[in-house]
C-alpha positions as CSV (number, residue, x, y, z in Angstrom):
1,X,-6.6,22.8,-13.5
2,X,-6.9,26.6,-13.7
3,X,-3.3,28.4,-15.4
4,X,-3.4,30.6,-12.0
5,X,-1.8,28.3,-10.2
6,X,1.7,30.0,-8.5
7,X,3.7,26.2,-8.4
8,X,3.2,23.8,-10.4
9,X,1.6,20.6,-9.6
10,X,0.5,22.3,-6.1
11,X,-3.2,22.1,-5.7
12,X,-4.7,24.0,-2.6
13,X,-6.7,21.6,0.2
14,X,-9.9,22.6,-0.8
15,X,-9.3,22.6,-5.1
16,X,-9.1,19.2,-5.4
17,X,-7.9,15.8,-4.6
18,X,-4.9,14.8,-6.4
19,X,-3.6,10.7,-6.9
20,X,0.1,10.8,-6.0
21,X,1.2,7.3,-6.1
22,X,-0.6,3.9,-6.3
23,X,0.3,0.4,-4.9
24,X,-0.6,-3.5,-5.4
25,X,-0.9,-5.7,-3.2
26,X,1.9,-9.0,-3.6
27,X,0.7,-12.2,-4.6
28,X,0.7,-13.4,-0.5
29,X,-2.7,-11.0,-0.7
30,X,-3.8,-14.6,-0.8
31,X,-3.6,-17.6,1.9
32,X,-2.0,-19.7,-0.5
33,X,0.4,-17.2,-1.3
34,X,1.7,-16.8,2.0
35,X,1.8,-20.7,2.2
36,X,3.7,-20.8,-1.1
37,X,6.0,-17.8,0.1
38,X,6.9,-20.1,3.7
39,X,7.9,-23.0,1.3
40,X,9.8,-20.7,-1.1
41,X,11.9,-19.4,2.0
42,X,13.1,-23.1,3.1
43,X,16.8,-22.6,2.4
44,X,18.2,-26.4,3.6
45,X,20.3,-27.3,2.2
46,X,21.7,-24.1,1.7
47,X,24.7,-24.9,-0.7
48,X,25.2,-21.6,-2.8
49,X,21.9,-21.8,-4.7
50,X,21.0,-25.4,-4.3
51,X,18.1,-24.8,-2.0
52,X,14.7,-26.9,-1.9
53,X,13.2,-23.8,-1.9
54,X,14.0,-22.9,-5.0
55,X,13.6,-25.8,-6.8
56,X,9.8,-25.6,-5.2
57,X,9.5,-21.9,-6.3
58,X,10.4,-23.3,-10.3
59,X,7.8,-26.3,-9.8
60,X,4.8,-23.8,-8.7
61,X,5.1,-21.3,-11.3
62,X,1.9,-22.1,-12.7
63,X,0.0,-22.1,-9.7
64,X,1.9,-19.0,-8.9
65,X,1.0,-17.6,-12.2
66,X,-2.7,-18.2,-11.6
67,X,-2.6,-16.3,-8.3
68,X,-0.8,-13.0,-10.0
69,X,-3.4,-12.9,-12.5
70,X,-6.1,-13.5,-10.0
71,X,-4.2,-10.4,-8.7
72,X,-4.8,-8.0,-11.2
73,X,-8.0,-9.9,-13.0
74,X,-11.0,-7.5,-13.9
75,X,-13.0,-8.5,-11.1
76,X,-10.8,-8.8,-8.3
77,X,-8.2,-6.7,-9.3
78,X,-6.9,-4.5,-6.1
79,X,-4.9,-1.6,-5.9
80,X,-4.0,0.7,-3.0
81,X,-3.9,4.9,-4.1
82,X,-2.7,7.6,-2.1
83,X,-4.0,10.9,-2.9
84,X,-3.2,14.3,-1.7
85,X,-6.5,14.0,0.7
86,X,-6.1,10.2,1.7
87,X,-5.7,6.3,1.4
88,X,-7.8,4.4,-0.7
89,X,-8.8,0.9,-1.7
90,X,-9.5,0.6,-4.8
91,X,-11.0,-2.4,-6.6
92,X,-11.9,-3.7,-10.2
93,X,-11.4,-2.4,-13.3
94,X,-13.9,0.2,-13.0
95,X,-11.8,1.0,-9.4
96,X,-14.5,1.0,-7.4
97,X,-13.8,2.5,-3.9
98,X,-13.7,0.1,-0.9
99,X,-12.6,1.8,1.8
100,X,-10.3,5.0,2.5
101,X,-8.4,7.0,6.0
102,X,-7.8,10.4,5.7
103,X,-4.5,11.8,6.8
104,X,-5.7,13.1,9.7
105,X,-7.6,9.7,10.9
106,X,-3.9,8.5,11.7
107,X,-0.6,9.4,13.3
108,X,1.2,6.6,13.1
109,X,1.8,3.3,10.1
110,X,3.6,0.0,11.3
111,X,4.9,-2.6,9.4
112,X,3.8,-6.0,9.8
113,X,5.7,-8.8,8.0
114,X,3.1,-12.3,8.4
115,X,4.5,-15.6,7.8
116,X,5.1,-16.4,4.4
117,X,5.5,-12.3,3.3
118,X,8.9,-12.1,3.5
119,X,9.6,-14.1,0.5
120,X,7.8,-11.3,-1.0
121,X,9.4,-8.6,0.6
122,X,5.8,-7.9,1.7
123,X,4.0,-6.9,4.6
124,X,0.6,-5.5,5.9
125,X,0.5,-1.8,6.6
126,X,-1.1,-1.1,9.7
127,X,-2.7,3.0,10.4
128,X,-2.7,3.5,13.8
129,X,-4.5,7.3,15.4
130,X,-3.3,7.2,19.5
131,X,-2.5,3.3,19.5
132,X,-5.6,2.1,17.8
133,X,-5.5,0.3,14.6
134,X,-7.7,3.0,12.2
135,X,-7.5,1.1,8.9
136,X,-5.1,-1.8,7.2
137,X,-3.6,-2.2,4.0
138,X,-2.5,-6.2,3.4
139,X,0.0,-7.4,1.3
140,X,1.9,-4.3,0.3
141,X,4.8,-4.6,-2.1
142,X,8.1,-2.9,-0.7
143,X,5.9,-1.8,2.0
144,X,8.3,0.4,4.0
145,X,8.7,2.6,0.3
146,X,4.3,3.5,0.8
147,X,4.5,4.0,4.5
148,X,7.1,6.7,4.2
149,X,5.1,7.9,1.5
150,X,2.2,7.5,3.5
151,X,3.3,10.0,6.1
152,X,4.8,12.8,4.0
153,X,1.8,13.3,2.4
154,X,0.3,12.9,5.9
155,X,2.5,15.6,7.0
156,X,2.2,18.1,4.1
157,X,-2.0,17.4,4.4
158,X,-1.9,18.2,8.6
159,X,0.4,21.1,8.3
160,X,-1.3,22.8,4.9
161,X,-4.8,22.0,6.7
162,X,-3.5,23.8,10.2
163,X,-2.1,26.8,8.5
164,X,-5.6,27.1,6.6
165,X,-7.5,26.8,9.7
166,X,-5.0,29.5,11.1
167,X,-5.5,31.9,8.6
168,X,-8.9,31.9,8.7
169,X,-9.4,32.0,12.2
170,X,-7.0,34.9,12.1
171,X,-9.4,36.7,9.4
């Protein structure tokens, strides 16, 4: 990073791509997480905290265990990055890219909460550009937290990249 630059942390479109926040996905990534997070939810018989849900949650702590660390293991290990530029999936130690949306290859991120992801407070983030589905993130922790994330940065890349475009149209 050059000392010329006017504001600090502010790096122009075409300077470079900058990581502003990173997510991982919950433990219901997995099929048997989700089926772990439906039993976790039962709430019968519902007196204060006595709930059979509970008392399941406490007996599956190791398989629950095992599925965190098979979470952020070195192989499989997943993590979701938003940049300055756009959305990444990254996986493995090394962080090997898997797939990535640029801000402008969406307009729109929904929240989808699958059976078993609420126990998490989890849900799938879903990019849509003109009401087709453009790229999915699964599993997101506090998932409404990243999509308004999501579309700030979206917002600050589509304006900087229109005023950019203006300006040099105008030259």
């Amino acid at each position: 990073m050059s000392n010329s630059q006017p504001i600090a942390g502010v790096v122009p479109l075409d300077e470079a791509e900058v990581p502003l926040t990173t997510a991982y996905p919950s433990v219901c990534y997995f099929g048997i997480g989700r089926w772990l997070g439906q039993l976790y939810a039962i709430r019968w018989p519902n007196l204060f905290i006595f709930r059979l849900g509970h008392l399941l949650a406490g007996a599956c702590i190791p398989v629950s265990l095992n599925l965190y660390l098979a979470r952020v293991g070195p192989f499989s290990a997943i993590r979701y990055l938003l940049t300055s530029r756009r959305v990444v999936v990254l996986r493995g130690m090394q962080q090997q890219e898997q797939k990535s949306v640029s801000h402008d290859r969406y307009d729109e991120i929904r929240v989808h909460v699958r059976p078993g992801q609420e126990w998490y407070h989890a849900g799938d983030l879903i990019f849509y550009r003109d009401n087709v589905e453009t790229f999915r993130l699964e599993a997101v922790s506090r998932p409404e937290i990243f999509r308004r994330t999501c579309l700030e940065a979206r917002t600050a890349y589509v304006a900087t990249k229109k005023a950019l475009e203006e300006q040099g149209s105008a030259a």
